[in-house]
C-alpha positions in Angstrom: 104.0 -202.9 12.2 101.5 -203.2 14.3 100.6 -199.4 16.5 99.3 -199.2 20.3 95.9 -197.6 18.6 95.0 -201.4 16.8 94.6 -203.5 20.0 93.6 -200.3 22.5 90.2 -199.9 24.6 88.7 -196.4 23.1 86.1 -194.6 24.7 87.6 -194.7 28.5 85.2 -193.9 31.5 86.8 -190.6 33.3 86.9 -189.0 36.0 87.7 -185.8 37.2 89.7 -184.2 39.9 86.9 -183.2 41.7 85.1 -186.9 41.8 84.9 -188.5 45.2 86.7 -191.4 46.2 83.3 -193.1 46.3 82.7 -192.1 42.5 85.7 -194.0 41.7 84.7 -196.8 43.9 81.3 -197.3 42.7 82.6 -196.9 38.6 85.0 -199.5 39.1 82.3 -201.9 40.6 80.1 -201.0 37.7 83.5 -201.7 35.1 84.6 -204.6 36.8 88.1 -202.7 36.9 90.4 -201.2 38.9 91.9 -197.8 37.7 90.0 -194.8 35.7 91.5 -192.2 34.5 91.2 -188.4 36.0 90.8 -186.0 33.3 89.8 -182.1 32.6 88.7 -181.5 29.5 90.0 -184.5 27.8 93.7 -183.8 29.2 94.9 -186.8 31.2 95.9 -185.2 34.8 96.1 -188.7 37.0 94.8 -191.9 37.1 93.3 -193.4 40.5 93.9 -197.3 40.9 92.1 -199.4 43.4 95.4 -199.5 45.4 95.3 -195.7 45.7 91.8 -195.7 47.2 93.2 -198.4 50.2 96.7 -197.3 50.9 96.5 -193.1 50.2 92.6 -192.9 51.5 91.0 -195.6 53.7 94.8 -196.8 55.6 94.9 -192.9 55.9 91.3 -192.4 57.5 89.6 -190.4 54.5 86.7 -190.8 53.5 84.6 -191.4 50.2 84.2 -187.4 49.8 88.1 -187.0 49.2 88.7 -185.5 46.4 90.3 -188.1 44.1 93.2 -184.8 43.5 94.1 -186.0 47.0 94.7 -189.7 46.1 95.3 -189.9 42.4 98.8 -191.0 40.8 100.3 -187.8 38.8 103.3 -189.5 37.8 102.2 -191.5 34.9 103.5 -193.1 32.0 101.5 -192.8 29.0 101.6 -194.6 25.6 100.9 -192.8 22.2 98.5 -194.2 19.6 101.4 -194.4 16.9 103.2 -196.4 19.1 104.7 -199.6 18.1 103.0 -202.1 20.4 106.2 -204.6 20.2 107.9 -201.2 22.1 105.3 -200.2 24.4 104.5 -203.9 25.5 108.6 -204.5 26.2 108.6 -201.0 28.0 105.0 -202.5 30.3 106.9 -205.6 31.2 110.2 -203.9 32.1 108.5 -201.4 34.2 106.1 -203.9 35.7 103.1 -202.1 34.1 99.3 -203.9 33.5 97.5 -200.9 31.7 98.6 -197.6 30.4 96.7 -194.4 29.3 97.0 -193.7 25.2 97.2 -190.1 24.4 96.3 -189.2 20.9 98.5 -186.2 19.0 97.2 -183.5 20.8 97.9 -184.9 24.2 94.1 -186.0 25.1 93.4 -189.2 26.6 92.3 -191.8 23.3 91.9 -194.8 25.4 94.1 -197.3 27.7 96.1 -200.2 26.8 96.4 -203.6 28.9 98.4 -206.3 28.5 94.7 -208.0 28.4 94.1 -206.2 25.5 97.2 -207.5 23.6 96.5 -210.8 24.3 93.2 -211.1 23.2 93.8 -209.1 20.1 96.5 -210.9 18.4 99.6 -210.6 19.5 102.1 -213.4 19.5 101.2 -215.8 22.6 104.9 -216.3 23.5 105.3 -212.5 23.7 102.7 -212.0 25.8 103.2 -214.8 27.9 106.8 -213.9 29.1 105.6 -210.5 29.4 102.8 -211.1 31.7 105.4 -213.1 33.1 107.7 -210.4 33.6 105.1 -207.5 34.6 103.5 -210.1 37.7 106.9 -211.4 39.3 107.9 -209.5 42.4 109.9 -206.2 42.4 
């Protein structure tokens, strides 16, 4: 069986609740992606997406000193390491999901999984396919 901790990325950049919304824009320009976790102390408390930055910060006139506790998403859906990946990947294309955090057994962040990340480390082609397929078509 193949676990969500084989294909994840470990060793996440994070944020914290106190970070600017220009912190997290100018870390996702340096990643080349667009979400970061927001942690304190390890414990996952939100994640802030590129989308979060537009539509709950610049559409709302804030600017790049908000907080990113005013704009991040708190409702998350996490993944554990000991996951089976054939699970979490059906649950991600159900849900219409790209990435999600990976908490480790004492609830601290261990890393993010993306459907990127199953594709390019093994999984079965057809799977992830019809999943990307699944996760990109409209709601």
């Amino acid at each position: 069986m193949t676990t969500v901790t084989d294909v994840m990325t470990r060793n996440v950049r994070t944020l914290t609740p106190a970070d600017t919304v220009a912190d997290a824009a100018k870390a996702m320009r340096e990643l080349n992606v667009g979400v970061i976790p927001v942690c304190e102390g390890g414990k996952l408390l939100g994640m802030v997406t590129d989308r979060d930055i537009v539509v709950r910060a610049m559409a709302q006139g804030l600017g790049g000193d908000t907080p990113l506790a005013t704009v991040m998403s708190t409702d998350i859906r996490t993944a554990r390491e000991t996951d089976d990946l054939d699970t979490v990947l059906a649950d991600m294309a159900s849900r219409q999901i790209r990435r999600l955090p990976v908490l480790d057994g004492s609830q601290r962040l261990a890393g993010i999984i993306s459907i990127g990340d199953i594709a390019v480390k093994g999984q079965d082609e057809e799977d992830v396919g019809q999943s990307l397929a699944d996760i990109s078509s409209p709601a």
